[in-house]
C-alpha positions as CSV (number, residue, x, y, z in Angstrom):
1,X,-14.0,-12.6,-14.3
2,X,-10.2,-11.6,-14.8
3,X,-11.0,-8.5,-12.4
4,X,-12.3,-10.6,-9.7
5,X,-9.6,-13.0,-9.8
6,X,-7.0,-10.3,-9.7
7,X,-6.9,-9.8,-5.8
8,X,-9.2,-13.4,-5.3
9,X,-7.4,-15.1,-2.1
10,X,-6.8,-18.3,-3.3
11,X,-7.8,-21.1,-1.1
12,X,-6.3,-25.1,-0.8
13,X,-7.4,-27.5,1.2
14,X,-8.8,-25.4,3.4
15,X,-5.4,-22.6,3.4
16,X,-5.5,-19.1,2.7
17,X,-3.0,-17.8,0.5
18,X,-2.1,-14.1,0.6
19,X,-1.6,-11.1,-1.1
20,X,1.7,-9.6,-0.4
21,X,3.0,-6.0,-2.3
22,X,6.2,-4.2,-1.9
23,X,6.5,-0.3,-2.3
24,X,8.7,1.6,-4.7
25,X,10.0,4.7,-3.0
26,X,9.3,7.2,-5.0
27,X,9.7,10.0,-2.3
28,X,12.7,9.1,-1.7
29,X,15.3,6.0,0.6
30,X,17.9,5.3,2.5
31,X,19.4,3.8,5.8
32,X,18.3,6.6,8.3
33,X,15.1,8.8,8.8
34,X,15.3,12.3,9.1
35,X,19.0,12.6,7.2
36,X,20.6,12.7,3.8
37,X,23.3,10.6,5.6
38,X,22.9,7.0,3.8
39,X,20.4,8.9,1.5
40,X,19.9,7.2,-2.2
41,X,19.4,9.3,-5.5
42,X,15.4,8.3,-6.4
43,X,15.5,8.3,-9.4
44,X,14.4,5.8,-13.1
45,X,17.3,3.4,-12.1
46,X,16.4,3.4,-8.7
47,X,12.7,2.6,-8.9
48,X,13.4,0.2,-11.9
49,X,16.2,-2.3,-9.6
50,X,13.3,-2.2,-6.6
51,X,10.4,-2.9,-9.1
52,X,12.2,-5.9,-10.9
53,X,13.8,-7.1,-7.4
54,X,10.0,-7.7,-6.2
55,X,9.2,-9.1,-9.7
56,X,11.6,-11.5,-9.6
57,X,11.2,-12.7,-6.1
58,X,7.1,-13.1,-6.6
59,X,5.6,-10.2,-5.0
60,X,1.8,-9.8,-5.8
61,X,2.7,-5.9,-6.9
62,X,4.0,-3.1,-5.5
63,X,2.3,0.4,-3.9
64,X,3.1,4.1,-5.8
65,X,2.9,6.9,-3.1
66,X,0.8,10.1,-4.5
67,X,1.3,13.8,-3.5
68,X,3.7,16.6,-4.3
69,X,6.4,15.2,-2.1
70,X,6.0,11.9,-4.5
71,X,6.8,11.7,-8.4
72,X,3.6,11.1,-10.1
73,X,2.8,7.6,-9.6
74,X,1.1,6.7,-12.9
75,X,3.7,8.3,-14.7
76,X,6.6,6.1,-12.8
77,X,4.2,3.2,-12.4
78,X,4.0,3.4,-16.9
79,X,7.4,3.5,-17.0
80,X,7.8,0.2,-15.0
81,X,5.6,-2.0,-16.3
82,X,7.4,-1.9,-19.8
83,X,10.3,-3.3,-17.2
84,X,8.5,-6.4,-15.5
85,X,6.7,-9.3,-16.5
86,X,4.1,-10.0,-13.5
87,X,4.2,-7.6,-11.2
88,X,1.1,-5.5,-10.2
89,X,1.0,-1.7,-9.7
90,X,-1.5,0.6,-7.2
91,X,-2.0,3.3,-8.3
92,X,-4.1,6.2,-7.2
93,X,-6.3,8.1,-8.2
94,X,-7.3,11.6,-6.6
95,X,-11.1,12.4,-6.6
96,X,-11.6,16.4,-6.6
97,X,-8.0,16.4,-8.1
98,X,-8.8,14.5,-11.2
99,X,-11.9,14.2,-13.5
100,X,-14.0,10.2,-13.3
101,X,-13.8,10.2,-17.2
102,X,-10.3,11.4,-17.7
103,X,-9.0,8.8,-14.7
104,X,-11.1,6.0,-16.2
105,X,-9.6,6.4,-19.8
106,X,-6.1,6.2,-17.8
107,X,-7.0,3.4,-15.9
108,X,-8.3,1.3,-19.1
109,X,-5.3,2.6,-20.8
110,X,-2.9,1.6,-18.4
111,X,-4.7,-1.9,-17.6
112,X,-5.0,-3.1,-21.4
113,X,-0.9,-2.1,-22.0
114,X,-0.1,-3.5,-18.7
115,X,-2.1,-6.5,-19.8
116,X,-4.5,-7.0,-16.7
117,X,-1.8,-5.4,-14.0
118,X,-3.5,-2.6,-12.5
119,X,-5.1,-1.6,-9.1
120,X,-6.5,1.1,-7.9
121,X,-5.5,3.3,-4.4
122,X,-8.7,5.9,-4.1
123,X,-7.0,8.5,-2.3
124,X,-9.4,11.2,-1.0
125,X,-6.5,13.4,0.7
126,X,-6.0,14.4,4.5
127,X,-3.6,17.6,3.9
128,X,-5.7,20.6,3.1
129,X,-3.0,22.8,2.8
130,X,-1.4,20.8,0.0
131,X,-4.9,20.0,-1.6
132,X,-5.1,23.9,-1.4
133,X,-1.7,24.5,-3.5
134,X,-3.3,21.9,-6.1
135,X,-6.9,23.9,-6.3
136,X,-8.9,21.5,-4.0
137,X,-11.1,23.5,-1.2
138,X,-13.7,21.6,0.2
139,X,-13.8,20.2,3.3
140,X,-12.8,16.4,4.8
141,X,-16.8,15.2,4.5
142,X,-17.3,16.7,1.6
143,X,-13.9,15.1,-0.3
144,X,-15.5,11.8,0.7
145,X,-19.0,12.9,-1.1
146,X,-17.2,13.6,-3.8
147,X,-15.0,10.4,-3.8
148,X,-18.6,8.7,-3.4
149,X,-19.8,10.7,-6.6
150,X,-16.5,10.4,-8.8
151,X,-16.6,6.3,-8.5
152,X,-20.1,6.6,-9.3
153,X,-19.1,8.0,-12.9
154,X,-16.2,6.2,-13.0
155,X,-17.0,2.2,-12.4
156,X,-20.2,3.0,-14.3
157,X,-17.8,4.3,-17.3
158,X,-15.6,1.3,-16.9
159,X,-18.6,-1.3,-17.6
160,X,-18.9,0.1,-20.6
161,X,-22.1,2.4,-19.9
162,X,-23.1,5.6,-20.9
163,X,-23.3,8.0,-18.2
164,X,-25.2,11.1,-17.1
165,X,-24.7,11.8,-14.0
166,X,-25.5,15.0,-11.9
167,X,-24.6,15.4,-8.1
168,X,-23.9,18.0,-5.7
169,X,-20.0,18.2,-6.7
170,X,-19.8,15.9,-10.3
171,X,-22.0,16.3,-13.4
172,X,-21.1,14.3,-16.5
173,X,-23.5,14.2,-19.2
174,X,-23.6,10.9,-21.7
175,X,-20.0,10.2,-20.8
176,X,-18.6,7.0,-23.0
177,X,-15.5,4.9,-22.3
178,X,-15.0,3.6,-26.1
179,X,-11.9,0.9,-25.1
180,X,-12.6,-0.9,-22.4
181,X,-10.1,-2.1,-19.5
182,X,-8.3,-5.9,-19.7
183,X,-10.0,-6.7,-16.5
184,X,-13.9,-6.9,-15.6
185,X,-15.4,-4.9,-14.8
186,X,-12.6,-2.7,-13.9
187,X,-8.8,-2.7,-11.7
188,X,-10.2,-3.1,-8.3
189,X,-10.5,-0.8,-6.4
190,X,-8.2,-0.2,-2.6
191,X,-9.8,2.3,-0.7
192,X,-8.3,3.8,3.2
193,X,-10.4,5.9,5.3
194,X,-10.4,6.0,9.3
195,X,-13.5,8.4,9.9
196,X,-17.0,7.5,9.2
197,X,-16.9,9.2,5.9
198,X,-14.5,7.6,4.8
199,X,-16.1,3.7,6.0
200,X,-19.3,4.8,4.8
201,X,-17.5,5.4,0.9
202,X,-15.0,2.6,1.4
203,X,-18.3,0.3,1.9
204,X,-20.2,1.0,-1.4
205,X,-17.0,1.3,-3.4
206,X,-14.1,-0.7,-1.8
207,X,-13.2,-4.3,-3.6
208,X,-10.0,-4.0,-0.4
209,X,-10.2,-1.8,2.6
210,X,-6.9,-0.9,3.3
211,X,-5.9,0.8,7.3
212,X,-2.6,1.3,8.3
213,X,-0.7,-0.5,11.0
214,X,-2.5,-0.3,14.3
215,X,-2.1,-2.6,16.9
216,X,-4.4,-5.9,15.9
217,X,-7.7,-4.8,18.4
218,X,-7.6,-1.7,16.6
219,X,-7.4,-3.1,13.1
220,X,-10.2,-5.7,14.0
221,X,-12.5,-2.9,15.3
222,X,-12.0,-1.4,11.7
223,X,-12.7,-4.8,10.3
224,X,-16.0,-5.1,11.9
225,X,-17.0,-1.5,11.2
226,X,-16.8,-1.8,7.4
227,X,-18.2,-5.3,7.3
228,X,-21.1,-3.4,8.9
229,X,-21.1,-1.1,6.3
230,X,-20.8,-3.0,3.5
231,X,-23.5,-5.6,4.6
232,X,-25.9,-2.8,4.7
233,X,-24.9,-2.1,0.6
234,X,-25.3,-5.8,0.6
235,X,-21.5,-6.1,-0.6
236,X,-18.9,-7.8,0.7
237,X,-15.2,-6.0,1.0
238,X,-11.9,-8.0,1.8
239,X,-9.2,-6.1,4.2
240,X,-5.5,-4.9,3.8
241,X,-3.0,-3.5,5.7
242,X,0.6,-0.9,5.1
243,X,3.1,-1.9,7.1
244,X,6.9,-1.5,7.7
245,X,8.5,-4.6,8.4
246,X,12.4,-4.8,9.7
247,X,13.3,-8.8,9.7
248,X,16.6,-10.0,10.4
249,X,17.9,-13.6,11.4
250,X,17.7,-12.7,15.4
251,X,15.2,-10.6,17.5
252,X,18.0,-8.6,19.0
253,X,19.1,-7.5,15.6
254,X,16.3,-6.8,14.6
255,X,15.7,-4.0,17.1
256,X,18.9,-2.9,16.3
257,X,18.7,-2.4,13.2
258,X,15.1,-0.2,14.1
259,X,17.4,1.4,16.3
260,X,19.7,2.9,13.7
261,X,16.9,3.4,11.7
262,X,16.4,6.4,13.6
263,X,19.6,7.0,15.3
264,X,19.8,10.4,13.3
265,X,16.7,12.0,14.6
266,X,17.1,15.2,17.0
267,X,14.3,16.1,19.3
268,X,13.9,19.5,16.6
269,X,13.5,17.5,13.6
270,X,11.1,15.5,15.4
271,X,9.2,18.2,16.1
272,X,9.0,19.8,13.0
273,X,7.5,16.6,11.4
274,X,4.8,16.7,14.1
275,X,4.3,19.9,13.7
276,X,3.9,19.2,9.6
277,X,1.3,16.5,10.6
278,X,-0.5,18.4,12.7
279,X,-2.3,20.5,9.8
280,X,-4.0,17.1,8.2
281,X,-7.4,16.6,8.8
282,X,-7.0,13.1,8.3
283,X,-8.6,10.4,10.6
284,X,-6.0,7.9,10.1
285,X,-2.9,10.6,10.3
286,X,-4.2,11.4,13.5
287,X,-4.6,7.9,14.7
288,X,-1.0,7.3,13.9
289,X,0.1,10.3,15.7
290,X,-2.0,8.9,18.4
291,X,0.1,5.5,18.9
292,X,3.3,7.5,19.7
293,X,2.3,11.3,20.2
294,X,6.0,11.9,19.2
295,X,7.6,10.4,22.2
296,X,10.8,8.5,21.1
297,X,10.6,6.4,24.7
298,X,8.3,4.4,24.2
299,X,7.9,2.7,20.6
300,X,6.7,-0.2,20.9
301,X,3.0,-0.3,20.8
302,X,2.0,-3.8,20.5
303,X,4.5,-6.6,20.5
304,X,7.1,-6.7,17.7
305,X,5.1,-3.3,16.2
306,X,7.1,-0.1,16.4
307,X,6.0,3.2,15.6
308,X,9.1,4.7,15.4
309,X,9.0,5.3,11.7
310,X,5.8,7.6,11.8
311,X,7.8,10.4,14.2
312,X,9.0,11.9,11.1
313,X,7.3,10.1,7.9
314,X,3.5,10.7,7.5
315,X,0.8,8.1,6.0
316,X,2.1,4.7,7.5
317,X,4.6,5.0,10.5
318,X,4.6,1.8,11.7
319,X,6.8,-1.1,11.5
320,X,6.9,-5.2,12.3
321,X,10.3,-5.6,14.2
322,X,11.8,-8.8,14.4
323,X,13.7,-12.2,13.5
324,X,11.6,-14.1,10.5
325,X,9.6,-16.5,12.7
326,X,8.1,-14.0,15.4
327,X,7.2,-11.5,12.2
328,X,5.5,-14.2,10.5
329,X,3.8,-15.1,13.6
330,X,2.4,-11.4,13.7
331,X,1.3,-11.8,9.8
332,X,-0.6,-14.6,11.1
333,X,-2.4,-12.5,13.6
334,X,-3.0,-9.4,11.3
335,X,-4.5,-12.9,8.8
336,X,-6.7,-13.9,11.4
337,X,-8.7,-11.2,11.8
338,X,-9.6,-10.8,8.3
339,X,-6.7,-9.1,6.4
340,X,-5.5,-10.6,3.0
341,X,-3.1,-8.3,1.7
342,X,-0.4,-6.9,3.0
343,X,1.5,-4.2,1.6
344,X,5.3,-3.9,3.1
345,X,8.1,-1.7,3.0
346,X,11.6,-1.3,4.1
347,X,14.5,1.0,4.6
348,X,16.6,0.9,1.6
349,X,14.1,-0.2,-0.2
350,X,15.8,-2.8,-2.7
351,X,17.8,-4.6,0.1
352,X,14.8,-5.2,2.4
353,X,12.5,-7.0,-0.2
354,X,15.2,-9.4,-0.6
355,X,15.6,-9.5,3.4
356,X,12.0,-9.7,3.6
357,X,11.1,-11.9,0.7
358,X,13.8,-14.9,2.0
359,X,13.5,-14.6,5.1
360,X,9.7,-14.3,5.6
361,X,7.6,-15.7,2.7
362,X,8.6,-19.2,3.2
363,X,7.1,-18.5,6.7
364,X,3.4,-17.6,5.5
365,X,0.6,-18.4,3.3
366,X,1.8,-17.0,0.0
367,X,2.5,-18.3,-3.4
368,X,4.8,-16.3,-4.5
369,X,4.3,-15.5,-8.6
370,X,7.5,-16.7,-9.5
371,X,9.1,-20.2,-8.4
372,X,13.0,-19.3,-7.9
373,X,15.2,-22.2,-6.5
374,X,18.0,-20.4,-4.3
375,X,21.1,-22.5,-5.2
376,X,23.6,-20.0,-4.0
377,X,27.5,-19.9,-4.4
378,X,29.3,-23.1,-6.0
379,X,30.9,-25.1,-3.2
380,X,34.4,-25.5,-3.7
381,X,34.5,-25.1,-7.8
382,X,32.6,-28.2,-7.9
383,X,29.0,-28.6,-6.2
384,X,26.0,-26.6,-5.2
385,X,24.7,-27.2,-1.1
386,X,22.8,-30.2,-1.2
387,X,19.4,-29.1,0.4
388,X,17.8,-26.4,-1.3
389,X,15.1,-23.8,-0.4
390,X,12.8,-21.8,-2.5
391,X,11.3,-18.5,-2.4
């Protein structure tokens, strides 16, 4: 079924292939954290030369961020598959901020246009004070009852069933979904959640479980958690992870370059963020926090995994720092507990999934979509470098 085989890691003799996205930046990029110094305009142009840079160099697809300090993410993501050929978008969808029917007819929309290119990101929310500027008051428990109840109504739509459907926070009576998605039964379906809650959800719902990037004992503990879960729904629910990555050809520059990353930060701009943060109710927010507690000193967690990144952005704030062979090595590890996709981003955006993408993917597992042989610069007017690679 197309919609199995969508996110399916693909195995050879006994290899594991994985899944590898990129992100488009749709909140914004540049060379430093915390400054307009370096800043890029994010804008059409912008999101267009990062989505067709991971097109072209094989990325499985690429991440849309979602909340107000995001554009809207199926909007941009619409707008960018007209732009690429193979290239697959998460998207998200926002349970108490969107309707199951009206989220289901984008979805199969978007899916049959985009010819069999969408996923799904189930985002529940962990900010109540922005979920309270877009309407949304109910608690952190009870957003993940509702997620429960929303995909409920909307995988049953996507099937092709008719639904009636009454819950404590949903009621849809004989809903229809009259054209179908390209994939079966729908886009599957990335879901992230720390708390019980939010396993509990993830586990009857989840095609991927997505966590952010703790260090690899706390990521397995998570692992073995939802498996749990899911056994008990007698499903099974494959595992990805959003990380950073900063690769360069030597381990020293490599820390350098997370150096300058945020060699603009002041101790008050530090703090506001924190501060900022602080409001979520978010499980995994508050397990990011957790790894650095907004101490600059001492930023490396785990070996070659730096939380510098989360002491001023929220969501993901943590990074794999290093030359290509020692962050492949931690791919590896992150692999052998269970996780399949990876989802990866970079500061700029467009120059570090060509960094990543040459330096790195020869490295791992992955196939990438497209075949590419790197011939570079003409030798002299007269010859191409004998040995080639390919990416």
């Amino acid at each position: 079924m197309a919609g199995e085989t969508a996110i399916k890691v693909i195995k050879s003799k006994g290899e594991i292939f994985l899944d590898i996205l990129w992100f488009i930046p749709t909140h914004g990029d540049g060379r430093y954290l915390g400054t307009d110094t370096g800043g890029r305009a994010a804008d059409h142009t912008y999101f267009q030369q990062v989505a067709q840079a991971a097109d072209r160099l094989g990325y499985t697809g690429v991440l849309l961020p979602t909340g107000r300090s995001c554009e809207d993410p199926w909007i941009t993501a619409a707008a960018l598959a007209s732009v690429t050929k193979n290239l697959k978008f998460l998207v998200a969808v926002r349970p108490g901020l969107m309707q199951p029917s009206v989220a289901a007819r984008m979805a199969s929309t978007f899916d049959r246009l985009a010819e069999g290119r969408l996923l799904i990101n189930v985002v529940a929310g962990g900010d109540p004070y922005e979920l309270a500027g877009d309407g949304l008051f109910i608690s952190h428990d009870e957003r993940y009852e509702a997620t429960n109840e929303f995909l409920d109504i909307w995988r049953s739509l996507l099937k092709g069933e008719t639904v009636s459907y009454s819950g404590k926070h949903l009621k849809t009576e004989n809903g229809r979904l009259l054209f179908p998605p390209a994939q079966h039964p729908h886009p599957p379906i990335y879901f992230g959640g720390s708390s019980k809650a939010g396993q509990e959800t993830a586990a009857k719902h989840a095609d991927v479980y997505l966590t952010w990037g703790e260090p690899p004992h706390l990521v397995k503990e998570k692992i073995q958690s939802v498996k749990r879960q899911a056994e008990k729904e007698g499903r099974n629910v494959r595992f990805g992870i959003r990380l950073h990555v900063i690769v360069r050809e030597t381990e020293q520059e490599a820390w350098q370059a997370a150096n300058r990353l945020i060699s603009h930060l002041d101790d008050e701009t530090i703090a506001a963020a924190q501060n900022a943060m602080k409001r979520t109710d978010s499980s995994g927010q508050k397990r990011m926090v957790q790894l650095h507690q907004g101490n600059r000193t001492n930023l490396e967690i785990s070996p070659n995994l730096w939380a510098g990144i989360g002491l001023v952005r929220g969501g993901a704030g943590t990074a794999l720092v290093g030359d290509p062979e020692t962050v492949a090595c931690r791919i590896k590890e992150y692999a052998d507990l269970g996780i399949e996709s990876f989802i990866f981003s970079g500061y700029p955006h467009l120059e570090e999934a060509y960094h990543f993408a040459e330096k790195v993917f020869p490295l791992l597992p992955f196939r990438p979509k497209l075949q590419r042989k790197a011939s570079g610069e003409v030798i002299g007017n007269d010859h191409f470098r004998q040995k080639e690679k390919t990416i």
